[in-house]
C-alpha positions, 0 to 999 in steps of 0.5 A: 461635178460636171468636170468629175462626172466627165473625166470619169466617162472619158477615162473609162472610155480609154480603158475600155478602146485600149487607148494608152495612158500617159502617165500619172498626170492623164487625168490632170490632162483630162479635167483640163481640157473638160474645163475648156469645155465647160462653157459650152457644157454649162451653155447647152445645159437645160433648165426649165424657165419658171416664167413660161411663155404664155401661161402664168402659175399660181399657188393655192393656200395648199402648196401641192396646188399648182394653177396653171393658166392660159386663158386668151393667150392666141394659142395654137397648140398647148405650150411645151413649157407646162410644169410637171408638178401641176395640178389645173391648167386652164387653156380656154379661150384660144385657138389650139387645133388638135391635142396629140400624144405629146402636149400633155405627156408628163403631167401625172398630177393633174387633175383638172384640165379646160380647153373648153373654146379652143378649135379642136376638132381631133384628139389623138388616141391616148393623148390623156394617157399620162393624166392618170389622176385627171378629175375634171375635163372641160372640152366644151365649145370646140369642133368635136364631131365624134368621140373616138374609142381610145380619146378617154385612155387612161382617165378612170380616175374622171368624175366631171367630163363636158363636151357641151357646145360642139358637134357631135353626132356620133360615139363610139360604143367604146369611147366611154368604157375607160371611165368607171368613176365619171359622175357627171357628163355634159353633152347639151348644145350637140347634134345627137340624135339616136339612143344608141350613142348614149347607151355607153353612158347610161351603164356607166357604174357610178352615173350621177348626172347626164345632161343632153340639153339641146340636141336633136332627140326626137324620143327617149325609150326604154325599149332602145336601151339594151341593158337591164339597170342604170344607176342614173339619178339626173337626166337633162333633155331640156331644149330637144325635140321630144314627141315620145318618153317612154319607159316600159322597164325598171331600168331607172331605179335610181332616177330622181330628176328628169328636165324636159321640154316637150311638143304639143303632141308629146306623148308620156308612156310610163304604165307603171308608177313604180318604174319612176318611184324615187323620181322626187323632182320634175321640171317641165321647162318651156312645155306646151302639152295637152291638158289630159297628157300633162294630167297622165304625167303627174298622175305617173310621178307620184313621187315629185316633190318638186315641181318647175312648170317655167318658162311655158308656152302659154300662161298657166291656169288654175286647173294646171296648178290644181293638178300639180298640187293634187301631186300627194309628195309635193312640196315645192312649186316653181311657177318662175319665168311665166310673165305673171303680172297678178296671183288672185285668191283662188289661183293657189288655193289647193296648194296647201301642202306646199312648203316652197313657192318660186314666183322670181322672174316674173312681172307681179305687181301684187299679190291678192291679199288671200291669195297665199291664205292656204299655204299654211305650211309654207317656209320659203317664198321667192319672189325675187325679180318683180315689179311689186311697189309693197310688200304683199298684204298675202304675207302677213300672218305667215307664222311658218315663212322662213325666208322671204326674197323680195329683192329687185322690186320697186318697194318704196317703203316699208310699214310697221305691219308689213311683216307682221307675225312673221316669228319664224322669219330667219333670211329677209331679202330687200336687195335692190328696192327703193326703200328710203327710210327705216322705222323702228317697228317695221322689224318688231315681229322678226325675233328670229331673223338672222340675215337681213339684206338692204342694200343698194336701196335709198335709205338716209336715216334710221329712226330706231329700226333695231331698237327691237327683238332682233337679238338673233340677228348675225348677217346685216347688209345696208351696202350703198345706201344713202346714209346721212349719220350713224347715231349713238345706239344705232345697234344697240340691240343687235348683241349676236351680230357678226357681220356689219356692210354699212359701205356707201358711196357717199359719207356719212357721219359716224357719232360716239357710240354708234357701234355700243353694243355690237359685242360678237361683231367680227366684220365690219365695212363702213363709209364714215367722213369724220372720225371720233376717237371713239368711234370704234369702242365696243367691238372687242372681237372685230376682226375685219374692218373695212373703211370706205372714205370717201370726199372726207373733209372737204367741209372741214377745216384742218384742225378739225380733221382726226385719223380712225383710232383703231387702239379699242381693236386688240383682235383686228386681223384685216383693215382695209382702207379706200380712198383719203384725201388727207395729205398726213398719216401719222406714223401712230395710225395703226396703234395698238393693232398687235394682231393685225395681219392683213393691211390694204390702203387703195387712194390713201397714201399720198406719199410714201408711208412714215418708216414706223407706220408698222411697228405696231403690226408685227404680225402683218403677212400681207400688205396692200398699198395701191393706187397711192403716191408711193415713191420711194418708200424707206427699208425701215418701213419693212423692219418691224414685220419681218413675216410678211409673206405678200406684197402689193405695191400696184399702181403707185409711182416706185421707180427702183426696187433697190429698197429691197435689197436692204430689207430682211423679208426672208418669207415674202414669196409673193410681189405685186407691183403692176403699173409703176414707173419701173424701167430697169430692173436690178435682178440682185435685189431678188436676192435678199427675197429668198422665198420669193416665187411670184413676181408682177411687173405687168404694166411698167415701162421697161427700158429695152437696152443693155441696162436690163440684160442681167434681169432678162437673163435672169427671168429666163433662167431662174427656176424658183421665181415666176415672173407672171406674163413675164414674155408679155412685158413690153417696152416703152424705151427707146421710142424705136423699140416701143411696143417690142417685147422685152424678152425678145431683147436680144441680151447677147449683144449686150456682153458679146465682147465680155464673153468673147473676152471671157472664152479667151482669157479662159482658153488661155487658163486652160492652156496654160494649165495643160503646159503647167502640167506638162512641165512639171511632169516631164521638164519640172528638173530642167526648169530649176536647173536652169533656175539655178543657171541662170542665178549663177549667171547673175554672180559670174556677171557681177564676180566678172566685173569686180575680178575677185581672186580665188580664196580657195583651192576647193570648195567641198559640197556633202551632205551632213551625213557624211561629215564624219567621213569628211572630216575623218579621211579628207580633212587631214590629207588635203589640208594636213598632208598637201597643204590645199585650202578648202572651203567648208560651209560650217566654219566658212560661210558667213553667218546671217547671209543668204544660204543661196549666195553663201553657196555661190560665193563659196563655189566662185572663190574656189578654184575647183569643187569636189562633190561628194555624193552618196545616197543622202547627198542625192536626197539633199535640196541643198546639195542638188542646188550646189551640184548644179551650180557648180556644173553651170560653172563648168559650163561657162567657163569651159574649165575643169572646177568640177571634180566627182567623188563617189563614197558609193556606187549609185545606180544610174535611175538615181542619177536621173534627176539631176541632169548636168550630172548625168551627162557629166558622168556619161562623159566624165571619169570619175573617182570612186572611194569604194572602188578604191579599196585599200590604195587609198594613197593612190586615191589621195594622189589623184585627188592632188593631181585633179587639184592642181589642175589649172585653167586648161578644159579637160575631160579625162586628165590626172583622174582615177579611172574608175567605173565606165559608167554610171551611165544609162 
């Protein structure tokens, strides 16, 4: 395609400079001198590396996603090496100084971008031009100072832009103006401290969310905002300075929440209510006010919903909570943050119409028991993060609660009326308590319950916990608990549950039947140590299952020792196993597992795996074996799931890929193998991957030598696979080069004399292609001539040695064309009338002998050789062949054996050809039998006269004299 496209162009650049053409074989000359060229056409060829230099790809399940990441890569400029077609980069946590116009030119489909904690202090105008579908912006934690009026140019499709964590004290009225669809904008951590840089954003048209947390602010006033109307629903000013917030206009008719924090000598100035009427929630954070100026606020808001009084300066009485819940559309309340250690009866009790209640983060240590008596509407109360040793009495009784979180507290244990009368209870959280033991009553109020949260507690025995009404329960979460067994109808009530975490950190032992009765389980995690064949009956529709194994048999003999059986599981989608001390996996482990498709084993196997492990699987697409003695696993283990699409052989002890190349995985396009034992790599074993376009070889000890040259080569050209962190691998052989990368191995010393061997071999071709070409087109004739030259060299040498006599007077060379005329007029004179002997190949030659030797032998037995050339005679292979054999005999010999009869005139361009002729009828008479008209016995004389001719050289002796020429 090269070599065509060229000719083309160079051929056309010859027609258009008037330059000659040499002829039909020009652009055979052409196409032969690009070829010499082709090496270096092919060398300076680009091509983009898929494996970039610093950043890795990843695909999302959506295949138009294209992820691409450089977090903590010490860059200092954005890479040139970006694909085109992606849709994220991420490029935090590096030390890039500036974007100009050129590091994100050509990235049209990008739609988020992070260069959040970078260095940059400066963006070019118009450097986000080319991202017209950009969406998201991070530039957060860097050295802005300003925002500039053309930096946003181009990006109206944005919806998200932070520039949090810099210093900016200025922007521009124009910065913003490109950006009609941006939602939200995040400015806190600045140095901003005069309405008018923000008056650009408050008009933006589709505003949703401005945060100015941690600036300098001293006043926020509608009077210094010069416009009528913005659409703003969420202002943040939390962290500022604020002595003043005044709004004396209707210019916020879409406010819906406002975070402040405020001074002791703030003042609230909003004289009419209306002017806040869809203000539904208000977080005074970290306040200290005046009493009377705290009552002013609420009394203007009357709209608030929600209400945060956290993290304040001083703990809050009783009459502060009675104001904020004499608020008429109250409804949530967040005291949290506020080193409560007590709540007495009275502290809430004209919070009735509350319907949410945060207390998280404090340091309770109990709750009166009448101290929630009031709420009766409550459904939600949080009381996450406290010192409670019980579950509060304040709670019993609460018909209307809905979730309950009493997570990372100190309760010990639960009792049969701690959750009394909680009907409506639907999330209960004891996450992270010291609860150790379960009675059957403690959830027999709790019919409605459907998440149920103990994990990481210390609980080491069921007696009967859901034996009772929790037959709405789907969420069960007892992870890290201290399990001793599971017993038979363990769960027996628990019909509607769908997920089962009973993952711990020590084994317990699972019995028969410890999972009956879980019908429309379909995620399970467990830690069993000994296995029944029946363990895992019950659970027709488990589609997860999870084991967690952990010192399983050190107290059991061999022969006690069973593997899960997993044959009662037709609908099982993922299994994944952790850690075996077994030293045998039968090759029946996954039996009866038809729609298996996602198998992980970390610390299981301790060999490699049993060629039939998975050929019961034939629905796998993604296996995981880590962390395992897996050596040389065998291509047959890979035959029965040939849709396998991810692989993850990761910390295992592999030290060659060539089973791979044995394998039929045509839709693998994922391979992990991390941290093997992989020196050298065989780039060809990628070849039997066709879909393969993400490789990990991070963490081998690669050989850096001539032995991984072809992979070297081929991760920097190939453009379907990314090797991930590719140009961080580094090599660990030979000592010398440890700690070098190797991607900076130079690979060309490793075939220099190859491909210096290779350039002189094809500059040879090359040549030899032009001189062919050369030859054939101007010297084609000479070269058979002197073919023939020298083949009857040959036979004078031998015909020499022996000194054979002449068998005839004359050999008689026509084409069968002219027989007639041969036979009709020649015969009968010269043999008839004068007695000659004459040599004609169809009675003469000898039959199953070569025709090239019967022509020599006939030529060298006779004394002369009479030619009779016409038209056909000159378009005859054979007679051109005896022509010019018989014209090197007269070569050689330096004797008249060659005699010329014409039967017609031929015109000298025809003669062209047929070199010796040429010169000998330039040089030569000839006889003409056209010329000769009616004296054809003058004519037959001649013919005599040139026969009896002996061995004397002559040129013009006893010949009719014919036409002068013929010549040219």
């Amino acid at each position: 395609m090269i070599v065509d496209c060229c000719c083309c162009f160079l051929s056309l650049c010859l027609y258009q400079n008037n330059m000659p053409v040499m002829g039909s074989w020009t652009p055979l000359f052409l196409q032969s001198f690009l070829l010499l060229l082709l090496p270096f056409l092919l060398y300076f060829n680009p091509s983009l590396a898929y494996s970039l230099k610093n950043c890795t790809t990843e695909y999302s399940n959506n295949v138009t996603e294209v992820w691409v990441t450089c977090i903590q890569r010490e860059l200092t400029a954005v890479p040139d090496d970006i694909p085109q077609n992606a849709t994220s980069l991420d490029l935090s946590s590096n030390q890039i100084f500036n974007i100009n116009r050129t590091h994100l030119r050509g990235l049209s489909k990008l739609r988020h971008l992070h260069i959040e904690n970078n260095c940059i202090s400066h963006v070019d105008d118009g450097a986000f031009a080319d991202l017209a579908k950009l969406m998201e912006l991070e530039m957060g934690s860097n050295n802005f100072s300003n925002l500039t009026d053309n930096m946003f140019l181009g990006l109206t499709k944005l919806v998200y832009l932070s520039v949090e964590k810099n210093y900016i004290t200025y922007i521009s009225p124009l910065s913003f103006q490109p950006l009609i669809n941006l939602q939200r904008v995040i400015l806190r951590y600045n140095c901003l401290y005069q309405m008018s840089d923000i008056v650009p954003i408050l008009q933006l048209p589709n505003l949703d969310e401005l945060s100015l947390d941690y600036n300098t602010f001293t006043f926020f006033e509608s009077p210094d905002l010069p416009f009528n109307k913005s659409n703003i629903r969420t202002l943040w000013l939390i962290g500022n300075q604020l002595t003043k917030f005044s709004i004396t206009r209707d210019i916020f008719p879409c406010l819906q929440s406002v975070h402040l924090t405020v001074e002791t000598d703030f003042k609230w100035d909003v004289p009419d209510k209306t002017f806040l009427r869809n203000l539904t929630a208000l977080d005074l954070f970290g306040v200290e006010i005046s009493y009377e100026m705290y009552k002013v606020m609420l009394q203007s808001v009357e709209s608030v919903q929600e209400l945060s009084l956290s993290y304040l300066q001083t703990l809050p009485d009783k009459s502060l909570v009675d104001i904020a819940c004499q608020t008429p559309a109250l409804t949530s309340l967040d005291l949290s943050l506020n080193h409560f250690v007590s709540i007495n009866n009275t502290f809430l009790q004209s919070c009735s119409q509350l319907t949410r209640l945060d207390l998280s983060f404090n340091s309770l240590e109990e709750l009166s028991e009448f101290s929630l008596r009031s709420m009766k509407q409550l459904r939600c109360l949080d009381l996450h993060k406290n010192s409670l040793s019980k579950v509060p009495l304040a709670i019993r009784g609460f018909s209307m609660l809905e979730i309950l979180d009493l997570s990372v507290n100190f309760i010990s244990e639960l009792g049969c009326s701690d959750f009394l009368n909680l009907t409506r209870l639907t999330e209960l959280n004891l996450n992270k308590n010291r609860i150790s033991i379960l009675k059957g009553c403690v959830f027999q109020d709790l019919n409605d319950l459907k998440v149920l949260n103990i994990g990481e507690n210390e609980v080491q025995l069921f007696v009967d916990p859901f034996h009772m009404n929790l037959q709405k329960l789907e969420f069960l979460n007892f992870h890290k608990n201290n399990l001793k067994q599971l017993r038979k109808d363990n769960f027996r009530n628990l019909s509607s549950l769908r997920s089962l975490d009973l993952e711990s950190d020590t084994f317990y032992v699972a019995h028969e039947g410890a999972f009956d009765g879980l019908d429309n389980l379909q995620t399970l995690s467990v830690t069993p140590c000994l296995f029944d064949t029946m363990i895992f009956t019950g659970m027709q529709h488990l589609e997860n299952l999870k084991l967690h194994l952990t010192s399983s048999y050190k107290t059991k003999s061999s022969h006690q020792q069973n593997e899960p059986h997993f044959s009662k599981l037709p609908y099982l989608k993922s299994l994944v196993i952790q850690n075996n001390d077994w030293h045998h996996i039968s090759p029946d482990l996954l039996k009866g597992l038809k729609s298996l498709e996602h198998f992980a084993a970390e610390k299981f196997f301790t060999d490699s795996p049993h060629p039939d492990t998975f050929k019961y699987t034939p629905r796998l697409i993604s296996l995981q074996i880590t962390n395992s003695n897996v050596s040389h696993p065998k291509p047959e283990l890979f035959r029965p799931i040939p849709g396998l699409k991810s692989l993850d052989l990761s910390k295992n002890k592999l030290r060659s890929l060539d089973f791979l190349a044995q394998v039929d995985l045509p839709a693998l396009s994922w391979l992990k193998l991390r941290e093997n034992e992989l020196m050298v790599i065989n780039e060809t074993v990628f070849q039997s991957l066709p879909a393969l376009t993400y490789l990990d070889l991070f963490g081998n000890p690669f050989t850096c030598n001539c032995s991984n040259a072809g992979f070297i080569q081929w991760v920097k050209s190939n453009n379907q696979t990314q090797v991930v962190n590719a140009y961080q691998y580094a090599c660990s052989f030979p000592v010398a080069k440890r700690g070098s990368k190797l991607l900076d191995f130079d690979i060309q010393s490793c075939w220099m004399d190859i491909n210096f061997f290779c350039f002189i071999s094809f500059t040879c071709l090359v040549v030899l292609t032009l001189l062919t070409s050369f030859i054939y087109h101007f010297l084609r004739w000479q070269l058979v001539y002197s073919f023939y030259l020298f083949l009857a060299f040959l036979y004078d040498s031998r015909r020499r040695k022996k000194e054979s006599p002449h068998c005839y007077d004359a050999f008689i060379s026509y084409n069968v064309h002219d027989e007639a005329w041969v036979y009709r007029e020649m015969l009968p004179v010269l043999e008839g009338e004068q007695g000659w002997r004459l040599c004609l190949h169809h009675r003469d030659f000898q039959p199953g002998k070569p025709i090239i030797e019967n022509i020599t032998d006939a030529i060298y037995s006779s004394r002369k050789t009479i030619c009779v050339i016409s038209q056909r005679y000159l378009q005859s292979e054979w007679c051109s062949r005896e022509i010019q054999m018989a014209s090197f005999r007269l070569f050689d010999e330096q004797k008249d054996v060659l005699i010329l009869l014409f039967l017609e005139e031929i015109p000298a361009n025809q003669l062209s050809p047929y070199y010796r002729m040429r010169k000998l009828v330039k040089r030569h008479t000839y006889l003409s039998w056209s010329q000769a008209g009616q004296h054809t016995g003058v004519f037959w004389q001649n013919v005599r006269r040139a026969l009896e001719t002996r061995d004397a050289p002559t040129e013009n002796t006893n010949l009719l004299t014919g036409p002068a020429g013929c010549s040219y």
